[in-house]
Each structure stands twice: as structure tokens, then as C-alpha cells.
C-alpha positions, 0 to 999 in steps of 0.5 A: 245804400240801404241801411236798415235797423240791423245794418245800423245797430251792427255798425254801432255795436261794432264801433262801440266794441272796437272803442272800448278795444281801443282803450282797454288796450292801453289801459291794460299795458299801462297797468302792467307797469304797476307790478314791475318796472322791467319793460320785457313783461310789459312788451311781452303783453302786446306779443301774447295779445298778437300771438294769441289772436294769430293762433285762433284765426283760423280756427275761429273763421271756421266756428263763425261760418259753422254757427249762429253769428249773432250768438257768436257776436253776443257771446265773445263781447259778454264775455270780455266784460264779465273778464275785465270786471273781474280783472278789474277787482285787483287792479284796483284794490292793489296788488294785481299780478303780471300773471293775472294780466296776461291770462286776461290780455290772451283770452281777450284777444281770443274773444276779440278775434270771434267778435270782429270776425263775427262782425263781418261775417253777419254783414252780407245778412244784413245788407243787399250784396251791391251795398256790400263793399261800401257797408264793409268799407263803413265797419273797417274805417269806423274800426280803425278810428274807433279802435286805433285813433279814438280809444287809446287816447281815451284809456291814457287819459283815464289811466292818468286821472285814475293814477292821480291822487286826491 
């Protein structure tokens, strides 16, 4: 398979992305636990997380195959990092609300759904449509370990040294 400049730096950018899915996943529900005990809000994270992506789904299929995919690409992921950042300031200053926390998770899974599908639909672009299959098949397991098995290990293990005292 030709794997060019474009093809590589999509691949890496995807996995990296997916990785930091992975561990903001966890690390987001285990904070969750701080504001209240009662399980059913912390559940109830990982329900809107579904719910929300569900409903954009479609919605954003068609907004990918309408627009630039690669601002499309850029645009989702800058905005994640900006919104964590800022969701960042009160979990760790104290007293973050549950409120807070599902807004953040919600719109996160909305931006999520436009980059991967972003990701893949920039894929027959960047490669020749006989290596198609194989390039797809690359981004799907590398999302899968990255965002599956690699980062949730990952953001328990930081959530527990973080939640350490000194």
C-alpha cells in the first residue's frame, strides 16, 4: 500500500485523537464521582455521551460530505481542547458542578462524531482506492486500541495519581 505524507499524518493525528478519547472518557466520569456519590448521575454521563453522538449522526454525515473535511477535522478537535481546558479550571480548583460535566461530555461527543467521521471520509482523498480497504481497516483498529484499550487504562491511572495526596 501507498502510504504517503498525507495518509500518515491523518493515521497519526487520528490515533492520537482517539487516545486522548480514550483517557478523557474515564477521566471525566471518575471526576463525576466527586460532586456526588449516587451512581445514576454518573451513569447517566456515559447515556448522554451515547445519546448525544446518536443524534448528530446523521446530521453530521451530511455536513461532512457538504464541506472541507480537513477544516472539518481541524475545527471539532481544536474545539474539544479549548472545551476541556476550560472544563479543566474548576475540576481542579474544587468544586466542579454535575451540570458542568454533562454539558462538557455532550457537546464533546458531538465534536467527536464530526472528527472521526471527518477522519474517514478524508481517507479515499488520501489514498488510491485499491489500498482503500487495508488504509480503512489501519484507522479502525488503530481507533479501537487507542481509544479502547490504550487510553482508559492510561486516564485511571492519571485520575489515581492526580487524586493522591502529596
Amino acid at each position: 500500500m501507498s502510504r504517503g505524507r498525507g495518509y500518515r499524518r491523518l493515521w497519526a493525528g487520528n490515533a492520537a485523537s482517539n487516545f486522548g478519547d480514550g483517557i478523557r472518557y474515564i477521566v471525566i466520569q471518575l471526576s463525576a464521582t466527586a460532586p456526588t456519590r449516587s451512581p445514576l448521575p454518573v451513569a447517566g454521563l456515559s447515556m448522554l455521551f451515547s445519546a448525544a453522538k446518536f443524534q448528530v449522526l446523521l446530521p453530521v454525515g451530511a455536513i461532512v460530505d457538504r464541506m472541507d473535511r480537513k477544516a472539518i477535522l481541524w475545527i471539532p478537535n481544536l474545539g474539544r481542547s479549548v472545551l476541556l481546558a476550560a472544563l479543566a479550571a474548576p475540576v481542579a480548583t474544587g468544586p466542579e458542578s454535575m451540570p458542568a460535566l454533562y454539558v462538557a461530555f455532550a457537546l464533546v461527543g458531538v465534536l467527536e462524531t464530526a472528527a472521526d467521521n471527518s477522519a474517514l471520509s478524508t481517507l479515499p482523498s488520501l489514498v488510491g482506492s485499491k489500498d482503500l480497504d487495508r488504509a480503512n481497516s489501519q484507522i479502525a483498529a488503530t481507533q479501537l486500541v487507542a481509544e479502547k484499550f490504550l487510553g482508559p487504562p492510561l486516564g485511571g491511572l492519571m485520575f489515581a495519581a492526580a487524586a493522591v495526596p502529596s
